[in-house]
BALOBA-1460 file (C-alpha; in Angstrom, 3 decimals):
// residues 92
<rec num="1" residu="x" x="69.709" y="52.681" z="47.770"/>
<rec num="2" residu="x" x="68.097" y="49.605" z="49.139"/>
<rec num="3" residu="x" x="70.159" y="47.230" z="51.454"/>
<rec num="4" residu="x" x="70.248" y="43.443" z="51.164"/>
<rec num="5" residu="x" x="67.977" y="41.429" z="53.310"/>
<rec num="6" residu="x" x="67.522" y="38.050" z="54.280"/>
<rec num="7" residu="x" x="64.722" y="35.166" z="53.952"/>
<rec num="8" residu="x" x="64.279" y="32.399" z="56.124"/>
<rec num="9" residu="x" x="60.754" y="31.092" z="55.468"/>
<rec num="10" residu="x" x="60.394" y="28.147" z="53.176"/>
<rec num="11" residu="x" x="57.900" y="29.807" z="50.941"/>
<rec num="12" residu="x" x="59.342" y="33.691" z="50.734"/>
<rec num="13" residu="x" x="62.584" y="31.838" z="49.692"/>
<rec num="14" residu="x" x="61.125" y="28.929" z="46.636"/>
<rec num="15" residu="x" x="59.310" y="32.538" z="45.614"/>
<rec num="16" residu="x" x="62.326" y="34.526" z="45.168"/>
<rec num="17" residu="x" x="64.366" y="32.108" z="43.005"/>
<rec num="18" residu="x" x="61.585" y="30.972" z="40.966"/>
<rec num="19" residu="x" x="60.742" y="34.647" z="39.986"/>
<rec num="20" residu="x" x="64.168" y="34.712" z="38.854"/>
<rec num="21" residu="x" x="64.190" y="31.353" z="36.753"/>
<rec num="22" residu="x" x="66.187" y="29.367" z="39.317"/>
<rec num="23" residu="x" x="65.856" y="26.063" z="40.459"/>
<rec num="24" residu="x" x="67.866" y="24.460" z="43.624"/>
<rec num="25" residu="x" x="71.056" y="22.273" z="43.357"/>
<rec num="26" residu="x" x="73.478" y="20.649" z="45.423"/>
<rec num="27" residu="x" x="77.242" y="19.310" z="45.060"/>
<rec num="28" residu="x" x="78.281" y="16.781" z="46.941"/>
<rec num="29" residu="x" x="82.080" y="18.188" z="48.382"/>
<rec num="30" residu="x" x="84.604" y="16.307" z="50.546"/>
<rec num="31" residu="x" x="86.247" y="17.813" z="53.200"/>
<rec num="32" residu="x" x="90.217" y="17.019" z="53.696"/>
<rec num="33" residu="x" x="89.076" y="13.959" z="55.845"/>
<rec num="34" residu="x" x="87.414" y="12.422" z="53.059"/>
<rec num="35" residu="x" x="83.930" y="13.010" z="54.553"/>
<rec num="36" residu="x" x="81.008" y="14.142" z="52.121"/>
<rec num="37" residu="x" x="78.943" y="17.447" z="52.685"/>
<rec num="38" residu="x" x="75.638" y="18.258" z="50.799"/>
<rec num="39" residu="x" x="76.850" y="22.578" z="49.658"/>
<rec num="40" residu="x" x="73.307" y="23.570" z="48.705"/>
<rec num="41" residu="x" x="73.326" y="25.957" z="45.085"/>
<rec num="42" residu="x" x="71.134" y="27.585" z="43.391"/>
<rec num="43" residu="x" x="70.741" y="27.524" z="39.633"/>
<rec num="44" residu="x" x="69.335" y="29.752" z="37.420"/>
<rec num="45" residu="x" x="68.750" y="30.288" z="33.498"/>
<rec num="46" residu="x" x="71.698" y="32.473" z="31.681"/>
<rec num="47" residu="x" x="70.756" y="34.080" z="28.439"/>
<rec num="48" residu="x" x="73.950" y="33.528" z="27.280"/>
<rec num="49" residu="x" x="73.031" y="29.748" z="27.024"/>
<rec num="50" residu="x" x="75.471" y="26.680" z="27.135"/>
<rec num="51" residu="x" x="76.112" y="24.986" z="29.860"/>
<rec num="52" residu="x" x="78.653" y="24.164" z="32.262"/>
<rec num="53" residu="x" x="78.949" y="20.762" z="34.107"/>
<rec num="54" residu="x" x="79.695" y="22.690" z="37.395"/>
<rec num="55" residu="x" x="79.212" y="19.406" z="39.203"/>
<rec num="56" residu="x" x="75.784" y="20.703" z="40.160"/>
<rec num="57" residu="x" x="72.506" y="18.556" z="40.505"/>
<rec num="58" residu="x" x="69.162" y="19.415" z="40.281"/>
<rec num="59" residu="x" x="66.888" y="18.448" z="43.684"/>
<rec num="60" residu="x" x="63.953" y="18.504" z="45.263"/>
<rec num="61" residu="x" x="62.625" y="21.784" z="46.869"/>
<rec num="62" residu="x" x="61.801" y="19.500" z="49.969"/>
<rec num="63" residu="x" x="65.291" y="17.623" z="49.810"/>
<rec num="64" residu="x" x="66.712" y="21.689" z="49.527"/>
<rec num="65" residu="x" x="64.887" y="22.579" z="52.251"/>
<rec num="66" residu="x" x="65.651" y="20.360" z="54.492"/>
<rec num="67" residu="x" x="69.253" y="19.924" z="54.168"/>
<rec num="68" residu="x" x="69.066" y="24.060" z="54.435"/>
<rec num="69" residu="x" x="67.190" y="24.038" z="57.582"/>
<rec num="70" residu="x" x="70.189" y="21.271" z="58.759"/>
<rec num="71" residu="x" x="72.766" y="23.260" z="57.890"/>
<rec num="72" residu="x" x="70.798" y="26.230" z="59.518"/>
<rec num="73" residu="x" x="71.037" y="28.764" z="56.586"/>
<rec num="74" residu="x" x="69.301" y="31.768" z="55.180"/>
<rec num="75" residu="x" x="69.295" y="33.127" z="51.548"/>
<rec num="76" residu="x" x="70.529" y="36.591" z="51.446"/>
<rec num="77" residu="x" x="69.077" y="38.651" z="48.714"/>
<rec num="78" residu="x" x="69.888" y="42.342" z="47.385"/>
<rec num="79" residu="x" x="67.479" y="44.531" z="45.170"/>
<rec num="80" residu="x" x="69.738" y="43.955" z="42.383"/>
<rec num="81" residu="x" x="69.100" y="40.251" z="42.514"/>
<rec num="82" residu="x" x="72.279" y="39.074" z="43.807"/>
<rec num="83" residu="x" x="71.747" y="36.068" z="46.678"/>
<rec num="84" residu="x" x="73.863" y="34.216" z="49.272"/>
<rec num="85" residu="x" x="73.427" y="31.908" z="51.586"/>
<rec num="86" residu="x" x="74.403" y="32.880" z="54.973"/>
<rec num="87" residu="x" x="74.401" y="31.349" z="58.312"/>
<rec num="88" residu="x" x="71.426" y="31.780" z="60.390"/>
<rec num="89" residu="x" x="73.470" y="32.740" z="63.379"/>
<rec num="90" residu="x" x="74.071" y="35.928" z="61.464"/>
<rec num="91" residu="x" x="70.452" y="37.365" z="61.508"/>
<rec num="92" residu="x" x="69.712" y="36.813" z="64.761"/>
């Protein structure tokens, strides 16, 4: 059985989720203080179809990427194509 591991590059990362239909998203969430946070998402295509309004929107790659490298995350895939993302901290 083949363990989970984790992407950091830009480019590994866009190729992953793509392969699997996904696009990138991002919620705007506010903390108990009021203040807003971007929580990056990803999104990808159900074949069971309808849709949800999850309070998801679509974004940029670059605007993705960016607020992930601020945030200092890392998508955490396994081999059955389950993802996370996880804290950068973690890999190192």
């Amino acid at each position: 059985m083949s363990e989970a591991h984790t992407l950091t590059r830009h480019s590994d990362i866009q190729n992953w989720v793509t392969d699997r239909q996904g696009i990138p998203a991002v919620a705007r969430i506010r903390n108990r203080f009021g203040e807003e946070k971007a929580k990056l998402l990803l999104r990808f295509v159900r074949s069971q179809g309808g849709t949800v309004d999850d309070g998801m929107s679509p974004c940029s790659w670059t605007a993705w990427f960016a607020e992930l490298d601020r945030q200092q995350l890392a998508l955490k895939v396994t081999p059955a194509g389950d993802c996370e993302l996880v804290s950068r901290e973690a890999v190192n």
